[in-house]
Every structure is written in structure tokens, then in C-alpha cells.
N, C-alpha and C positions, 0 to 999 in steps of 0.2 A: 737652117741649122743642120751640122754635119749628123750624120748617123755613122755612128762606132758599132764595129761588130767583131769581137775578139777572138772571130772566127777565121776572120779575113785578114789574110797577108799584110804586113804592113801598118796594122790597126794602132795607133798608138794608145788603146786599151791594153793591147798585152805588153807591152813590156811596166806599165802601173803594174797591171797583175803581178809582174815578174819581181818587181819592186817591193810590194806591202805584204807579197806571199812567201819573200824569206824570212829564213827561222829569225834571225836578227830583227828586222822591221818588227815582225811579229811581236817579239819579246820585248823590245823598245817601247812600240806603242801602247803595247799592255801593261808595261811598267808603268808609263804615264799618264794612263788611263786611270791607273789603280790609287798609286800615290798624288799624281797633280805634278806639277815645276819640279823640276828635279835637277840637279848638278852634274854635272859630266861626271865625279866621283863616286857617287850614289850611283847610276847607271851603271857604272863599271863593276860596283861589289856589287847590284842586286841581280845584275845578267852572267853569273860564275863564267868563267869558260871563255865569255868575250876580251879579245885582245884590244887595246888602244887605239888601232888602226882602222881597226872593223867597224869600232863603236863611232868613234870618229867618220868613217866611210859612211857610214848608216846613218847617222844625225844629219851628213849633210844630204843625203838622198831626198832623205823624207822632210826637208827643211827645204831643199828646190822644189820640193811635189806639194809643197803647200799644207804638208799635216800636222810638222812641228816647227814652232817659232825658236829663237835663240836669242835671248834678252845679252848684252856685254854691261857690266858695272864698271863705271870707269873708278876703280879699285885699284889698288898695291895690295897681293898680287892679285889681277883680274877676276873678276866674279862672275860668272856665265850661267843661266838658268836656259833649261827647256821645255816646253810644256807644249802641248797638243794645241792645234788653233780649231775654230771652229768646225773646218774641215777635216779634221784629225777626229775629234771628238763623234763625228758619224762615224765611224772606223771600230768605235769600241764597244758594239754588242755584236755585231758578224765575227770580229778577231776574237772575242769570248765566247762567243759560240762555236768557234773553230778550235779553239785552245779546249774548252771543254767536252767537246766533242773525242778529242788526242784522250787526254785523259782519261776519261769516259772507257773507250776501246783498244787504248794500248796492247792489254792483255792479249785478247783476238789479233791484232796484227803481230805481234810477237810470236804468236802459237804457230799465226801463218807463212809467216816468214820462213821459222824454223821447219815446216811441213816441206816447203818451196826446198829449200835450202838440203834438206834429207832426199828431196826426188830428182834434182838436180844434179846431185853429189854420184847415186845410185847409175843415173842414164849418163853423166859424163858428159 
């Protein structure tokens, strides 16, 4: 059996990483997590901000990596559901612990930012 080390050049651990650790994946999976089967439409008003392309880009990401399934209704007009596969569903207490973690200490990254941001400004 191979050994993955996402330390090492090459690893195809890090680009997964690169994968389920944008703000999108993140916010997809955790929709899905939260609610269950969701509609392309429904993902789109409950993830504000996201554009059609992106959400679209990101379903099929996470849908070749094996986390989200994509059900077709063969409907007028088309009926299409999403939902977390078994593999996804390992994903949703690390991604809520990550999300709540954000939360959690926003405040502090913010203050430090702005610290960063004023000693920067200062040395040019």
C-alpha cells in the first residue's frame, strides 16, 4: 500500500487538501452536511456571494473526489439533487470544527490583521 505524505512534492494528498480546503468546498460540504440533498438552487441562495460557475465548478470537484453524489430526474424541467456520499459524510465534523473554530476567533484574527496592517503601513 502506497504511503501519502503531504509533505512531499508531488503527493496527491495536497492538492485533496487544496480541494476540500477552499472557502467554496468548505461551505458546500457544510451546507450539506447541515441540511441533507439539496438542489443546485438551494445551494446557490444558502451560499450568498456564490456565483453559478463557481458553485457549479465546486459540485463537480467534490462530485469527481468522491464526497458529493448528483442524483438527474429524468423530469421537464430536469430535477437534480446533491447530497454528501458516504465519503463526504467523514468530512463533517473536521469541516465543523474548522468552521467553528473561524468563528470562534474571528475577532483575534481581525484585531491582528489590523495590528499587521498599521506596522506595515508605518515601515513601508
Amino acid at each position: 500500500m502506497p504511503s501519502f505524505d503531504p509533505y512531499e512534492r508531488g503527493c496527491p494528498s495536497r492538492d485533496l487538501l487544496d480541494q476540500i480546503g477552499s472557502k467554496w468546498a468548505v461551505l458546500v460540504l457544510g451546507e450539506l452536511g447541515r441540511n441533507g440533498t439539496s438542489r443546485f438552487g438551494h445551494l446557490r441562495q444558502a451560499l450568498a456571494g456564490v456565483s453559478e460557475k463557481m458553485l457549479t465548478q465546486t459540485l463537480r470537484t467534490l462530485e469527481r473526489d468522491g464526497l458529493v453524489s448528483r442524483t438527474v430526474y429524468p423530469e421537464v424541467p430536469p430535477h437534480v439533487e446533491y447530497e454528501l456520499t458516504a465519503l463526504g459524510q467523514t468530512l463533517r465534523e473536521p469541516l465543523k470544527a474548522l468552521t467553528e473554530w473561524s468563528v470562534l476567533h474571528i475577532e483575534e484574527v481581525i484585531t491582528a490583521r489590523e495590528e499587521y496592517d498599521d506596522r506595515t503601513e508605518r515601515t513601508g
